[in-house]
N, CA, C and O atoms as a GROMACS GRO file, in nm:
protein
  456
    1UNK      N    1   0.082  -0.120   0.000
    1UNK     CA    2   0.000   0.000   0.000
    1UNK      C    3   0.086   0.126   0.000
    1UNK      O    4   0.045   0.225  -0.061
    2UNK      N    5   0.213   0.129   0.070
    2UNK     CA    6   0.285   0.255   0.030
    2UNK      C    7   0.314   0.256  -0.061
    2UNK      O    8   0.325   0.370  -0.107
    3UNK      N    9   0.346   0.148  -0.150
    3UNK     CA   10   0.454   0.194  -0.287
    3UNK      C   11   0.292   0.290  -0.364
    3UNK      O   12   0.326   0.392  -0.424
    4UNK      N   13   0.195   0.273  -0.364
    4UNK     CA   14   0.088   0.349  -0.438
    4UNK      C   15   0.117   0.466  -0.375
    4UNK      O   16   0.166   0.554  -0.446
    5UNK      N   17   0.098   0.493  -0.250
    5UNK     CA   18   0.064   0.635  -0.202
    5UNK      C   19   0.175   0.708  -0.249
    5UNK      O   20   0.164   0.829  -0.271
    6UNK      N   21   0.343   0.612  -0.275
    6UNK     CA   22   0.442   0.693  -0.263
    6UNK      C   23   0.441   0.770  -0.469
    6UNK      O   24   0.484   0.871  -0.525
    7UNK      N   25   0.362   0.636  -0.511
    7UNK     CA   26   0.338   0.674  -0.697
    7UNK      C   27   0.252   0.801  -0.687
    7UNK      O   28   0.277   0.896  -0.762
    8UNK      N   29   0.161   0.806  -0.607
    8UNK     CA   30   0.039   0.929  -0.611
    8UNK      C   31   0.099   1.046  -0.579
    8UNK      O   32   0.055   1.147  -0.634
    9UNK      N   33   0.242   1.062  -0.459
    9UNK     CA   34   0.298   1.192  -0.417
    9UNK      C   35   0.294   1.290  -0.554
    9UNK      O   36   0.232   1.395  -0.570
   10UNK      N   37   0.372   1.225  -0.638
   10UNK     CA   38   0.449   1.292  -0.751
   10UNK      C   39   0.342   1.344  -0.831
   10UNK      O   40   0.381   1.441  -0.896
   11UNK      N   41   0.182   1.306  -0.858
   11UNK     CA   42   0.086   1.319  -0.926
   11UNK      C   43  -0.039   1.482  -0.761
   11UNK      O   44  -0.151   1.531  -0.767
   12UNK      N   45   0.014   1.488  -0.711
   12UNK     CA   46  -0.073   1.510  -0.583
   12UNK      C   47   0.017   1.669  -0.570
   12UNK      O   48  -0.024   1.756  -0.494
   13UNK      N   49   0.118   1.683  -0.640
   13UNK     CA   50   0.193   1.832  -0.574
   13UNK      C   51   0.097   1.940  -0.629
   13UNK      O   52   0.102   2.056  -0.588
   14UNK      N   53   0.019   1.904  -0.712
   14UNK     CA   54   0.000   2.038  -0.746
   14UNK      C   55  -0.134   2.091  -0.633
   14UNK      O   56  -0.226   2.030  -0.578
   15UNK      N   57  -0.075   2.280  -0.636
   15UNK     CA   58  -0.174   2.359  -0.562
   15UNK      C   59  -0.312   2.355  -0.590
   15UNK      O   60  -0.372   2.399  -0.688
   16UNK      N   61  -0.364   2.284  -0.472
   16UNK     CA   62  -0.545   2.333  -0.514
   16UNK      C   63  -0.561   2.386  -0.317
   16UNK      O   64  -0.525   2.360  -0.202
   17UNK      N   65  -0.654   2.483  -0.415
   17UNK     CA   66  -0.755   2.518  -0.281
   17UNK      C   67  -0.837   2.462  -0.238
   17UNK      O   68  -0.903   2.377  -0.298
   18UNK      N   69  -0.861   2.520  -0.050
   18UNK     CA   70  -0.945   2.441  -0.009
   18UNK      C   71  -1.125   2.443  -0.044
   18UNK      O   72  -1.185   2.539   0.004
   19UNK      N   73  -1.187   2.366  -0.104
   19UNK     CA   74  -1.278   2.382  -0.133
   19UNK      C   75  -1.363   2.300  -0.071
   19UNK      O   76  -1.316   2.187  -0.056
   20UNK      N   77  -1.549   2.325  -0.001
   20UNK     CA   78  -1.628   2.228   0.021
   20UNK      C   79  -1.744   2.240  -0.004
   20UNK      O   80  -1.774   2.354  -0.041
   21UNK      N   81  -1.851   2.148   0.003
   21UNK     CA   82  -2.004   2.136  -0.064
   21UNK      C   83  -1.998   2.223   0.002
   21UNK      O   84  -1.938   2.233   0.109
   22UNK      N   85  -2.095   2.340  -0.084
   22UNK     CA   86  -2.142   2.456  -0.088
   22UNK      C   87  -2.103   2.596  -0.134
   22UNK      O   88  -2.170   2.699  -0.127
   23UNK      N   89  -1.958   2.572  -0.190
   23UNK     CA   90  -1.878   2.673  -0.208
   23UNK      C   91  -1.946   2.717  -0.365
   23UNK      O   92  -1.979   2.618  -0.432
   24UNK      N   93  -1.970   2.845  -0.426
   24UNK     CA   94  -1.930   2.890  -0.495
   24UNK      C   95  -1.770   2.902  -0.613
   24UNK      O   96  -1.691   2.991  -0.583
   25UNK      N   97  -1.741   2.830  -0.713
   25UNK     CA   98  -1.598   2.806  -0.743
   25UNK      C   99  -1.602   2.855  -0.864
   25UNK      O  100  -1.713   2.904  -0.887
   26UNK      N  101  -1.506   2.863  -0.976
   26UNK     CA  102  -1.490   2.892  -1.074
   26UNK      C  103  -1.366   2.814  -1.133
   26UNK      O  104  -1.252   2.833  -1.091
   27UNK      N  105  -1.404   2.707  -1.254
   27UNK     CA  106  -1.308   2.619  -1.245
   27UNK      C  107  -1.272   2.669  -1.403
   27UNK      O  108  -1.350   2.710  -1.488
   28UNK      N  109  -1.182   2.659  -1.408
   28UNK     CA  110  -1.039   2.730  -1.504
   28UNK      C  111  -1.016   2.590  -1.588
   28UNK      O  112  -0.920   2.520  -1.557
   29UNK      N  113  -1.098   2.551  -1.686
   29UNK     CA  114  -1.003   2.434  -1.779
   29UNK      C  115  -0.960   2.486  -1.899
   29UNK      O  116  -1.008   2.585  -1.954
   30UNK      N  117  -0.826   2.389  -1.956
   30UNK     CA  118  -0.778   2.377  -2.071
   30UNK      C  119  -0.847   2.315  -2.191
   30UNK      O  120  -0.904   2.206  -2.189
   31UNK      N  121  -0.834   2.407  -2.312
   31UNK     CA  122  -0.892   2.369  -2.408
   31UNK      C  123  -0.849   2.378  -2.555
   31UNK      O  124  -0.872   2.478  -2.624
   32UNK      N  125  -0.788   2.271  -2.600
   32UNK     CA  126  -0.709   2.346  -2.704
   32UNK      C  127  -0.811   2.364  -2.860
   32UNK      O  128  -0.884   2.280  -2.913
   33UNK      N  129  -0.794   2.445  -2.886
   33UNK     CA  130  -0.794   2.499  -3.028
   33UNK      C  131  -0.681   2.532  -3.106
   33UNK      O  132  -0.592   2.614  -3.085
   34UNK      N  133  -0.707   2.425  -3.230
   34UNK     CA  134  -0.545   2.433  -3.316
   34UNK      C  135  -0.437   2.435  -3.276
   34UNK      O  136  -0.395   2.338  -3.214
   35UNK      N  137  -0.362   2.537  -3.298
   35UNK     CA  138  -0.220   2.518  -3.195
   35UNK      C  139  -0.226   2.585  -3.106
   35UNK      O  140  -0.118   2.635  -3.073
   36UNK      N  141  -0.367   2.628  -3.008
   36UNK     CA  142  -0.363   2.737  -2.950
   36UNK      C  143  -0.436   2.680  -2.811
   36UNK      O  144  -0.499   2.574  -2.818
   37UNK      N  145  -0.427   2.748  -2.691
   37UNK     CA  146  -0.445   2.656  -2.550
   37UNK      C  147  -0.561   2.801  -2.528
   37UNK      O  148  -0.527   2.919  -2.519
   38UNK      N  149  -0.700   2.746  -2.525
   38UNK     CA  150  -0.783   2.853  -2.451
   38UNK      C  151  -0.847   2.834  -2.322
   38UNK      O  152  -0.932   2.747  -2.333
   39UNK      N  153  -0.840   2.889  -2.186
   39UNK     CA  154  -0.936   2.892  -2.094
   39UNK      C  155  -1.116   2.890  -2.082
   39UNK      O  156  -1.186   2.982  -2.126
   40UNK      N  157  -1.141   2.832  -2.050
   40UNK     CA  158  -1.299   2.782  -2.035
   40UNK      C  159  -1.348   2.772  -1.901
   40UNK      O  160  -1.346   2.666  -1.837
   41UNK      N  161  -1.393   2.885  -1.856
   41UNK     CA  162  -1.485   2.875  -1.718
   41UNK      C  163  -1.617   2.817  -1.741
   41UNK      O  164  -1.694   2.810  -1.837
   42UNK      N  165  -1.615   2.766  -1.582
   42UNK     CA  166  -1.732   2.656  -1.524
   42UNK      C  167  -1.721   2.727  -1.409
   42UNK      O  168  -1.633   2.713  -1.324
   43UNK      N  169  -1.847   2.835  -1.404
   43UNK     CA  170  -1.893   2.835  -1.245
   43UNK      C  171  -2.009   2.804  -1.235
   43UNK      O  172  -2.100   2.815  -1.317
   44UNK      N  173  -2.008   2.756  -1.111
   44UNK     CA  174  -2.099   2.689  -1.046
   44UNK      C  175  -2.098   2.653  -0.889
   44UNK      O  176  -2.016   2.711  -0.818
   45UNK      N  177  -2.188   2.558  -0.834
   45UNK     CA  178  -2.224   2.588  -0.674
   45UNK      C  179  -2.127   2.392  -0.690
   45UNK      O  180  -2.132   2.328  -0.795
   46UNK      N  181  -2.071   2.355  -0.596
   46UNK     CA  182  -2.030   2.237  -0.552
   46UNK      C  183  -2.130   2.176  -0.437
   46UNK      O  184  -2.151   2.187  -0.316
   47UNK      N  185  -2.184   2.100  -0.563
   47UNK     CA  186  -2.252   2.007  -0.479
   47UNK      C  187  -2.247   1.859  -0.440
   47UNK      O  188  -2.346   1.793  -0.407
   48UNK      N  189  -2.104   1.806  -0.448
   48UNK     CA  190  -2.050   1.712  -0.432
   48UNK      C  191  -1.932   1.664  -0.394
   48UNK      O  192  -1.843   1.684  -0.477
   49UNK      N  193  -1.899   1.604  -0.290
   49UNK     CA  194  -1.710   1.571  -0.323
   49UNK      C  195  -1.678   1.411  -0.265
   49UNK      O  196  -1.712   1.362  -0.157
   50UNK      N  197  -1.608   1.354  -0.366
   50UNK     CA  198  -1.611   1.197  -0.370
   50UNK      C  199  -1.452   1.146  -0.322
   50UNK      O  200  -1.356   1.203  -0.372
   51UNK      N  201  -1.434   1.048  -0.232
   51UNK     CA  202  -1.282   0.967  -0.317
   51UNK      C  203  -1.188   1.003  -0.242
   51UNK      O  204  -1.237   1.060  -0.144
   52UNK      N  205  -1.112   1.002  -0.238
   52UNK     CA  206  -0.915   1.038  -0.135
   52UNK      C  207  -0.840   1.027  -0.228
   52UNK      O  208  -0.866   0.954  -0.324
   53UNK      N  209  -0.702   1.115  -0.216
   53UNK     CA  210  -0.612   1.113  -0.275
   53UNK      C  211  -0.630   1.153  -0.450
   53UNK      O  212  -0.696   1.252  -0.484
   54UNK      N  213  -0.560   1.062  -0.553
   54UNK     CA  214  -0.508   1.105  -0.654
   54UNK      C  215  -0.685   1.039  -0.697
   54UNK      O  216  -0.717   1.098  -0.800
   55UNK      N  217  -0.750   0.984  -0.671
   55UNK     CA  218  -0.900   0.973  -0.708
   55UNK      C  219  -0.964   1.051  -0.675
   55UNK      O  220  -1.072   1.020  -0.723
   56UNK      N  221  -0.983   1.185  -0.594
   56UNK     CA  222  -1.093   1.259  -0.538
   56UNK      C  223  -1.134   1.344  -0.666
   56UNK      O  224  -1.061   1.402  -0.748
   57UNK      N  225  -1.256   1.337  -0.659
   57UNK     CA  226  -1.353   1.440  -0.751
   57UNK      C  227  -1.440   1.528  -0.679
   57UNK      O  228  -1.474   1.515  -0.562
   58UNK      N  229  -1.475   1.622  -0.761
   58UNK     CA  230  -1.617   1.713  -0.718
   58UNK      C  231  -1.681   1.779  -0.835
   58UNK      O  232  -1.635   1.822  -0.941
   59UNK      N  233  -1.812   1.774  -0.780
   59UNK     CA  234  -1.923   1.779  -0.905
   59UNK      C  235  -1.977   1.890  -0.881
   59UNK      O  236  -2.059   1.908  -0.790
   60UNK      N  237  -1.926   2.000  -0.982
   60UNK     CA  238  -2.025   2.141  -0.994
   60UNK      C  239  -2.117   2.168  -1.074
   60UNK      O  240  -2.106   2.140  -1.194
   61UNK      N  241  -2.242   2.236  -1.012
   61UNK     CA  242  -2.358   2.238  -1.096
   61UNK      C  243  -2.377   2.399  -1.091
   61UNK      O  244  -2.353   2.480  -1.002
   62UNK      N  245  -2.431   2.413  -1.226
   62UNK     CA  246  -2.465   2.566  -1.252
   62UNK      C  247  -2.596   2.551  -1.351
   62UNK      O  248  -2.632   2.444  -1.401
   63UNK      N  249  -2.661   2.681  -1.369
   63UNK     CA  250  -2.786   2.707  -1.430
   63UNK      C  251  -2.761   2.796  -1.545
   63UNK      O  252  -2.721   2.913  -1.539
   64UNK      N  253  -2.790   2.722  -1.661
   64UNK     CA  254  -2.780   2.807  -1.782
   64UNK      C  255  -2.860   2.794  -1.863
   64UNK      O  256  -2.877   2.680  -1.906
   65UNK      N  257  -2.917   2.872  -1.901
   65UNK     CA  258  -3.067   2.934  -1.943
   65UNK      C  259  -3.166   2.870  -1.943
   65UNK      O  260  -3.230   2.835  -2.042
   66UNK      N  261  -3.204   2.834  -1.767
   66UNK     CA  262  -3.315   2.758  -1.743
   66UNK      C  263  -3.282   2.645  -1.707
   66UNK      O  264  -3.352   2.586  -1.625
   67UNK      N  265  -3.162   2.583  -1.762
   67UNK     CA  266  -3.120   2.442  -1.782
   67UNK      C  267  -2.997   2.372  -1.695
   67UNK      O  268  -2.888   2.365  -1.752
   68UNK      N  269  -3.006   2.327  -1.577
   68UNK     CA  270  -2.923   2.310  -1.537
   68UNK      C  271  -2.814   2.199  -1.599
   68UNK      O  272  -2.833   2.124  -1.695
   69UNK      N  273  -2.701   2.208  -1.522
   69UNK     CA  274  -2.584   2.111  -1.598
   69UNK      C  275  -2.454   2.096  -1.520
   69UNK      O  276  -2.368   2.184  -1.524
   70UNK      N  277  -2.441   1.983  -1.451
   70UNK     CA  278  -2.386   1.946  -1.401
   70UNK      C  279  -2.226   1.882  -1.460
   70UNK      O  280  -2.216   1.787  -1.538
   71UNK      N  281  -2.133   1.942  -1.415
   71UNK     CA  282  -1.972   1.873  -1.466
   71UNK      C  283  -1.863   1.802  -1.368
   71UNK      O  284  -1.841   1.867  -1.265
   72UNK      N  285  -1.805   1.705  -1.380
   72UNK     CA  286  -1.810   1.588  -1.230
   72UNK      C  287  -1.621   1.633  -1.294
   72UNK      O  288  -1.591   1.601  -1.409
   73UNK      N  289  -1.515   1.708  -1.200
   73UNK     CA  290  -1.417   1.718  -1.209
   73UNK      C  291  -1.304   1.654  -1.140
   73UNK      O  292  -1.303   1.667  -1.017
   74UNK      N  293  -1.223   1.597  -1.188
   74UNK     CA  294  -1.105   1.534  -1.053
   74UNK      C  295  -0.986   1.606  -1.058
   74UNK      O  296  -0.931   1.663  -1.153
   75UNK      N  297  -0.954   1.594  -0.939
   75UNK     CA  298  -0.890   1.742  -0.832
   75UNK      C  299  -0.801   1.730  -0.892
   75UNK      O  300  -0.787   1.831  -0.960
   76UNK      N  301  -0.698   1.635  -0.915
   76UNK     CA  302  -0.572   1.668  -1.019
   76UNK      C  303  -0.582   1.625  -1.121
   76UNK      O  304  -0.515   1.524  -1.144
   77UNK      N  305  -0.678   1.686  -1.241
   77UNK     CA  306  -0.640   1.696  -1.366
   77UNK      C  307  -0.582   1.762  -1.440
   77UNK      O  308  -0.604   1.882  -1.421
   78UNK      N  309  -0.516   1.743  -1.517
   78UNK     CA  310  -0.394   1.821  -1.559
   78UNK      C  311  -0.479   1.960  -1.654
   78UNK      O  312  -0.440   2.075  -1.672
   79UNK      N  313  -0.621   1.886  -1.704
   79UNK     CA  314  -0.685   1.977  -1.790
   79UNK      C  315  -0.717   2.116  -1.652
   79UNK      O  316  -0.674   2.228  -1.681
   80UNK      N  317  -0.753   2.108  -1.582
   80UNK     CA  318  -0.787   2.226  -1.513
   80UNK      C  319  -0.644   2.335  -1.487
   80UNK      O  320  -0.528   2.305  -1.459
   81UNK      N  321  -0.680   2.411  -1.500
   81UNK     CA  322  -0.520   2.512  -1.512
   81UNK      C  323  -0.572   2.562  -1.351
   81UNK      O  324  -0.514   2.506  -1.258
   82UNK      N  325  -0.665   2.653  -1.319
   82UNK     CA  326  -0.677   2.673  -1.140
   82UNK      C  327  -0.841   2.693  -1.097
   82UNK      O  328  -0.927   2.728  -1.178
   83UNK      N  329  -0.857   2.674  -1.000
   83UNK     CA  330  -0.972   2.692  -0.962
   83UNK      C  331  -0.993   2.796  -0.821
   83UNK      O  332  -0.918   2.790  -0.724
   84UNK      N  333  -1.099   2.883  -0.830
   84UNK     CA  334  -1.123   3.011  -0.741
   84UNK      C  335  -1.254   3.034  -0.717
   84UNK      O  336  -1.358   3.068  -0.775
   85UNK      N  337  -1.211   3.002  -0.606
   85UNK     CA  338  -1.313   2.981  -0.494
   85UNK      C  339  -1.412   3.160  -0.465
   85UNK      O  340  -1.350   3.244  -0.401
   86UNK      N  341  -1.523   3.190  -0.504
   86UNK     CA  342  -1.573   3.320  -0.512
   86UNK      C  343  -1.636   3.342  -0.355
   86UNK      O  344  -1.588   3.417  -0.270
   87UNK      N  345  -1.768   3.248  -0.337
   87UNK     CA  346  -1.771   3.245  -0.197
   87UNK      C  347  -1.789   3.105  -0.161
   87UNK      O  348  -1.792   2.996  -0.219
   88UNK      N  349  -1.801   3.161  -0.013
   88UNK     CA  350  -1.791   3.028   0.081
   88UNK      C  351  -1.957   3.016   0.105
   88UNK      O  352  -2.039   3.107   0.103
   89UNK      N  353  -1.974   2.904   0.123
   89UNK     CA  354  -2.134   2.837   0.130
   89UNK      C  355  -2.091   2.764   0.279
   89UNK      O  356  -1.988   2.701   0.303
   90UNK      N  357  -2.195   2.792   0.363
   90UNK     CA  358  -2.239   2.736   0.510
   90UNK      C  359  -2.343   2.627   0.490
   90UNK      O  360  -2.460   2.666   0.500
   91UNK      N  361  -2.327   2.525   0.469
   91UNK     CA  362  -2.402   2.406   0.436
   91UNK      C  363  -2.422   2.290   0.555
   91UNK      O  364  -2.330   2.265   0.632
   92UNK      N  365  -2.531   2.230   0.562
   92UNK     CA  366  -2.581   2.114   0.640
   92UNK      C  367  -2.607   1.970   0.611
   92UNK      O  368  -2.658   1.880   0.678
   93UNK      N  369  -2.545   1.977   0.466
   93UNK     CA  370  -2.568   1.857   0.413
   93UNK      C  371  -2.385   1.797   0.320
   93UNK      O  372  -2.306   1.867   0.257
   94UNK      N  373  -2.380   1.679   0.346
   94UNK     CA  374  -2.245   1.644   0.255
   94UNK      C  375  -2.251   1.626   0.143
   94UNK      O  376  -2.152   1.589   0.080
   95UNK      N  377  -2.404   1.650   0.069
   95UNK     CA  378  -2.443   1.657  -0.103
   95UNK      C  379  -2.545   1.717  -0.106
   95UNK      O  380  -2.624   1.728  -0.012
   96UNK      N  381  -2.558   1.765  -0.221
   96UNK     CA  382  -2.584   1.904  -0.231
   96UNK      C  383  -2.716   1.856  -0.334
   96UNK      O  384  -2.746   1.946  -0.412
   97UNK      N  385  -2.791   1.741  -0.344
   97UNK     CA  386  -2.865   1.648  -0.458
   97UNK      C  387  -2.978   1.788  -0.463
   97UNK      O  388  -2.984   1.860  -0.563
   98UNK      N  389  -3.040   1.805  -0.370
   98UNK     CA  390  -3.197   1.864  -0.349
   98UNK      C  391  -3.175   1.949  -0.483
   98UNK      O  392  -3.234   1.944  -0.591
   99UNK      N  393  -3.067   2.031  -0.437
   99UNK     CA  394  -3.055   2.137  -0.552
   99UNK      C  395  -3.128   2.134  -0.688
   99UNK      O  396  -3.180   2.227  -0.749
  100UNK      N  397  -3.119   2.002  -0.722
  100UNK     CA  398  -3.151   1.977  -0.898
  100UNK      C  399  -3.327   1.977  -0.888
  100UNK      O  400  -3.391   2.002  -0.990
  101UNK      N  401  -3.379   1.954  -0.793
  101UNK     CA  402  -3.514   2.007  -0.797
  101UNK      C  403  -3.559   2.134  -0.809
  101UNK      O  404  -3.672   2.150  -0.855
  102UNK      N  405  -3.474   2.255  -0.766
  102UNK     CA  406  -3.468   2.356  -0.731
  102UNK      C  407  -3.459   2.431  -0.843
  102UNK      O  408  -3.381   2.384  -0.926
  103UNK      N  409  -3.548   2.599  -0.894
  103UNK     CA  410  -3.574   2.609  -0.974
  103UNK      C  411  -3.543   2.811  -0.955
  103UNK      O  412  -3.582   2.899  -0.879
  104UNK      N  413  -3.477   2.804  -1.042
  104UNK     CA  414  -3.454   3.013  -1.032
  104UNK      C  415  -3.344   3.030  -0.976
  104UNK      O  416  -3.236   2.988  -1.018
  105UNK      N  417  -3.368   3.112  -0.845
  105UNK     CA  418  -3.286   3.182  -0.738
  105UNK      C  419  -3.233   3.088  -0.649
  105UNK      O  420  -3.114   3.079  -0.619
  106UNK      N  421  -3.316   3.025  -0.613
  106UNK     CA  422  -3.314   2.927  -0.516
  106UNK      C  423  -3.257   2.795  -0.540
  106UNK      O  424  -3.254   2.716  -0.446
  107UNK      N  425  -3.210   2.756  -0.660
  107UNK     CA  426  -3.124   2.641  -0.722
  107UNK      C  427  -2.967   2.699  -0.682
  107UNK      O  428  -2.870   2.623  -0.679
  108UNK      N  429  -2.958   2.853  -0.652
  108UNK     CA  430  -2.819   2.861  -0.613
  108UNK      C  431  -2.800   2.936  -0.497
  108UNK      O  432  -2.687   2.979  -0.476
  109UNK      N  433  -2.917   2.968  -0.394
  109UNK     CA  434  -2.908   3.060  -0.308
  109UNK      C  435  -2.900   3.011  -0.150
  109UNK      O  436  -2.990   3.009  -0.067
  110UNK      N  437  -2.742   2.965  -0.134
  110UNK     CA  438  -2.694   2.895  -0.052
  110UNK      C  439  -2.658   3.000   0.079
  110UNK      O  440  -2.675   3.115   0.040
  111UNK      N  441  -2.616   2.997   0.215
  111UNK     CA  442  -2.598   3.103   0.291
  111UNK      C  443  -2.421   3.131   0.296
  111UNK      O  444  -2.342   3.036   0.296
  112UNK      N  445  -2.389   3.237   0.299
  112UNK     CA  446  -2.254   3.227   0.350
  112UNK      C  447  -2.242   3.239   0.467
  112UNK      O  448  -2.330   3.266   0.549
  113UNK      N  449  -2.045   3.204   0.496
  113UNK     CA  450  -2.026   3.162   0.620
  113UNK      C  451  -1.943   3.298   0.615
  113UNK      O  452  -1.829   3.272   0.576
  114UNK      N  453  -1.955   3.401   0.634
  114UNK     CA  454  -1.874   3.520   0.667
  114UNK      C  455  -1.888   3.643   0.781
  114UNK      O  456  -1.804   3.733   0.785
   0.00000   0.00000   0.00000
């Protein structure tokens, strides 16, 4: 079991912030076009976080025009260039499911913790 954890170090350095269900984030991926590398934001509310180590994911959902849409990301992918955290969400639950019933304002109108 160490020789894995010690393979995952080298995959695990890179900086991420601390993020948890309920946060507000803005996730920064890579996208290439031709020979050219473009940025692609995904914000959205985190309503999920799965897994340990070089497996952990989290699933952000956002509302776009009417339509929600959910994108399930893992924490060290090389495609994400950074992710920024806008606000902090004060939450009571460790998944964030209800949400997708939730319709308008209130599909993202979580409390902060400030």
């Amino acid at each position: 079991m160490d020789k894995l954890k010690l393979i995952e170090q080298q995959y695990i350095k890179k900086e991420m912030p601390q993020i948890n269900v309920g946060d507000t984030v803005k996730v920064l991926t890579k996208i290439p076009e031709g020979d050219k590398v473009r940025l692609h934001p995904f914000e959205g509310v985190v309503i999920a976080k799965k897994g340990s180590g070089i497996n952990s994911v989290f699933t952000v959902r956002k509302v776009s025009y009417g339509e929600g849409i959910e994108r399930v990301f893992p924490f060290y992918s090389p495609v994400i260039e950074r992710i920024e955290v806008i606000k902090r969400g004060k939450v009571k639950r460790a998944k964030l499911y209800y949400l997708r019933k939730k319709i308008g304002k209130r599909a993202t109108k979580i409390e902060t913790s400030e």
